[in-house]
C-alpha positions as CSV (number, residue, x, y, z in Angstrom):
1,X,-8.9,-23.2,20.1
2,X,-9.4,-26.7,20.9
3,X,-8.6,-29.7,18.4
4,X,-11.3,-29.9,15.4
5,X,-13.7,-27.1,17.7
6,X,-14.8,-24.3,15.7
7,X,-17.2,-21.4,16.4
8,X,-20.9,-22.6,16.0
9,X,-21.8,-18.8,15.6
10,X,-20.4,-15.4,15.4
11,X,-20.4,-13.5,19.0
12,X,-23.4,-10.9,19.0
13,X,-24.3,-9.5,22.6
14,X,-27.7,-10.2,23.3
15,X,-29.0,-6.6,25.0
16,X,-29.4,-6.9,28.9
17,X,-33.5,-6.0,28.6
18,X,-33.3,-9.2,26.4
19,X,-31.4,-11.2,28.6
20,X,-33.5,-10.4,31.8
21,X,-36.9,-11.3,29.6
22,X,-35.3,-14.7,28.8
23,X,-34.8,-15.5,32.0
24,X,-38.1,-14.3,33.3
25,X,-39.5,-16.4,30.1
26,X,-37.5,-19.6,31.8
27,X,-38.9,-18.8,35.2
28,X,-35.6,-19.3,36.4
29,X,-35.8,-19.7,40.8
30,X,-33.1,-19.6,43.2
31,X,-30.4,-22.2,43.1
32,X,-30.9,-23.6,39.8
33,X,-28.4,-24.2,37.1
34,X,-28.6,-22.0,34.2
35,X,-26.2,-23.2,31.6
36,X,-25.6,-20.6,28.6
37,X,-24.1,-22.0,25.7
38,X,-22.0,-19.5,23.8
39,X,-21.9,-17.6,27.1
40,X,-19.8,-14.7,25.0
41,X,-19.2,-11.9,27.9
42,X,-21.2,-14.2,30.4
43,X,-24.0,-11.1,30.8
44,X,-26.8,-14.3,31.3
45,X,-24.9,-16.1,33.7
46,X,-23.9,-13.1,35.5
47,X,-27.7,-11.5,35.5
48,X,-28.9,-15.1,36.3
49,X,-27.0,-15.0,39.6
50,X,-27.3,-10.9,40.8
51,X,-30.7,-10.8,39.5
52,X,-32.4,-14.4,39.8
53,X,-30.7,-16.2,42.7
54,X,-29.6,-18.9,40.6
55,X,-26.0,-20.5,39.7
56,X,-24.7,-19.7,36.8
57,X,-22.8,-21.3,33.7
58,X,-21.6,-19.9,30.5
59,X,-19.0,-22.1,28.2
60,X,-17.6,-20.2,25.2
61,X,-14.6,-21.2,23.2
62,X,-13.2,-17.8,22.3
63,X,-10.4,-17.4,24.8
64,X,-10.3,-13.4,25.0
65,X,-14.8,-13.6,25.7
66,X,-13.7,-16.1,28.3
67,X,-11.2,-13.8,29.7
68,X,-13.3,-11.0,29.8
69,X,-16.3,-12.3,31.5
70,X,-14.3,-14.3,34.3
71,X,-12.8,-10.8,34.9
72,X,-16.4,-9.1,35.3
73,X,-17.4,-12.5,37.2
74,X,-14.4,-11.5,39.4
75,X,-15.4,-7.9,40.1
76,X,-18.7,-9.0,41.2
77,X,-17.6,-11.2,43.6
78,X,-19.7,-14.3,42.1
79,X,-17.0,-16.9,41.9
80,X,-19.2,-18.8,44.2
81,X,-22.0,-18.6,42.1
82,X,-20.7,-18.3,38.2
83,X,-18.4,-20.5,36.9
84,X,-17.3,-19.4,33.0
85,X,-15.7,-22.2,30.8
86,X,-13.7,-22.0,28.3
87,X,-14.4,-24.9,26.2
88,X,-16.3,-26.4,23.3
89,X,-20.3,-26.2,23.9
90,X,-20.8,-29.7,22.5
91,X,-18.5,-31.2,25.2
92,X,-19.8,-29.8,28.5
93,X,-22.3,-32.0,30.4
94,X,-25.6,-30.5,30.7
95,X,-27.2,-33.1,33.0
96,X,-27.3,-30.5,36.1
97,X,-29.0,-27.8,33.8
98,X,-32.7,-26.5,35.0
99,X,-32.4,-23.8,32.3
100,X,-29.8,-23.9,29.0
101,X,-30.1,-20.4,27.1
102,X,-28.2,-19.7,23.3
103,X,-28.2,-17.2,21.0
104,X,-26.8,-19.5,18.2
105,X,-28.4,-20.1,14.7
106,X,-30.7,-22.5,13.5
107,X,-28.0,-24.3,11.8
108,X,-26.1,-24.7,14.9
109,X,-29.3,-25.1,17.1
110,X,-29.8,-27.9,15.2
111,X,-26.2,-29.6,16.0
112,X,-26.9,-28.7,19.5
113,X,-30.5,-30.8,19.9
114,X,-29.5,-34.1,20.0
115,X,-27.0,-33.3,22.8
116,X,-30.2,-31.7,24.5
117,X,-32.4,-34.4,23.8
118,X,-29.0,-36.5,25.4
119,X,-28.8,-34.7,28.2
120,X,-31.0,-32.6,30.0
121,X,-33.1,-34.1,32.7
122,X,-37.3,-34.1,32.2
123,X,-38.5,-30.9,32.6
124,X,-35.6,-28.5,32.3
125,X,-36.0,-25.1,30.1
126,X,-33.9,-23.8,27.0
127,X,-34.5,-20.7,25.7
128,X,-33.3,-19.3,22.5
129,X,-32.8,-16.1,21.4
130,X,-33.9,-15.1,17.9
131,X,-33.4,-18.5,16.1
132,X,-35.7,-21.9,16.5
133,X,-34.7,-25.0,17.7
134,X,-35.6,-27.4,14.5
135,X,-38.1,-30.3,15.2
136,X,-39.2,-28.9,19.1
137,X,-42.2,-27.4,19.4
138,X,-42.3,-24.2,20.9
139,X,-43.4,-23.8,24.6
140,X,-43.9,-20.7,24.7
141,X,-42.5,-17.1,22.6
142,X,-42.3,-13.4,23.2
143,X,-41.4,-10.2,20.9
144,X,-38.8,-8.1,22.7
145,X,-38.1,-4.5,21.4
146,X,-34.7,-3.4,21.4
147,X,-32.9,-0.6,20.7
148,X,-32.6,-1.3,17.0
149,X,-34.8,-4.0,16.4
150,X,-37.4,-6.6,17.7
151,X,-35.8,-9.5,19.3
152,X,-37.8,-13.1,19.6
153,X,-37.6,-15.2,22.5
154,X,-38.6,-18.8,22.1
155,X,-38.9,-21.5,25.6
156,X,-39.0,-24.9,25.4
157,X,-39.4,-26.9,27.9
158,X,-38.1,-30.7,27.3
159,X,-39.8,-33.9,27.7
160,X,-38.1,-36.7,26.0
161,X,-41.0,-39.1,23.7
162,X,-42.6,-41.8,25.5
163,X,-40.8,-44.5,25.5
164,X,-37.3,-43.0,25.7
165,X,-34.9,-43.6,28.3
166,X,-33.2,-40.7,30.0
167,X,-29.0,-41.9,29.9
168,X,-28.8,-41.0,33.6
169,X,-31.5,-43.4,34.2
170,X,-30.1,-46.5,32.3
């Protein structure tokens, strides 16, 4: 655990059909970034690189999730293309992201968005699973059926207010 970091949610694996329709939401393309926060087992960033051609990044701060899906990373042979951190989700830089996904809560959606709203470039795509982002309006949103339940998908796509200055820009 690091210094002050607790969990901003409890780990619940997102199902794989759910996974692959939040990508497909994002329209995520070849060679982009796709940064998921609370990676868990890393099953986005992994299906973001076999499936979708893109690079991938998770970041969770529970050691043995970290452990496990840099092993499965590993047997897949996508060290070149997924990179899983272990680390606290409000400390990584999200400048490079295209596409951020999280399966978080509203609560900790909302302690998320500013860092969003900090640090993703014009344009880029977030896509929650099952909880809203507070104060975004919703891009675009999709019912999922799973084996247990219905799962929501919500996109966003971010464009800071007029008037704002990007920090990369300053």
């Amino acid at each position: 655990m690091f210094a002050g970091s607790v969990s901003l949610a409890p780990y619940v694996a997102t199902p794989v059909n759910v996974v692959r329709e939040m990508l497909r939401i994002a329209d995520v393309k070849p060679g982009e970034a796709v940064y998921d926060l609370g990676c868990g087992d890393g099953r986005i960033a992994i299906t973001a690189a076999l499936e979708f051609g893109a690079r991938g990044v998770g970041v969770d701060i529970n050691q043995n999730l970290v452990r496990e899906a840099r092993k499965r990373v590993e047997e897949l042979h996508l060290g070149d293309r997924v990179k899983i951190i272990h680390g606290n989700l409000l400390e990584i830089d999200l400048s490079q992201a295209d596409v951020v996904t999280m399966y978080l809560t509203t609560s900790a959606n909302e302690k998320v968005r500013p860092k969003l709203e900090q640090e993703l470039k014009p344009g880029a795509r977030v896509v929650t699973h099952d909880f809203m982002i507070p104060k975004w309006e919703v891009t675009n949103s999709m019912k999922v059926q799973g084996e247990y339940r219905t799962h929501l998908i919500y996109l966003y796509i971010w464009q800071p207010k007029e008037g704002a200055r990007h920090p990369a820009k300053r």
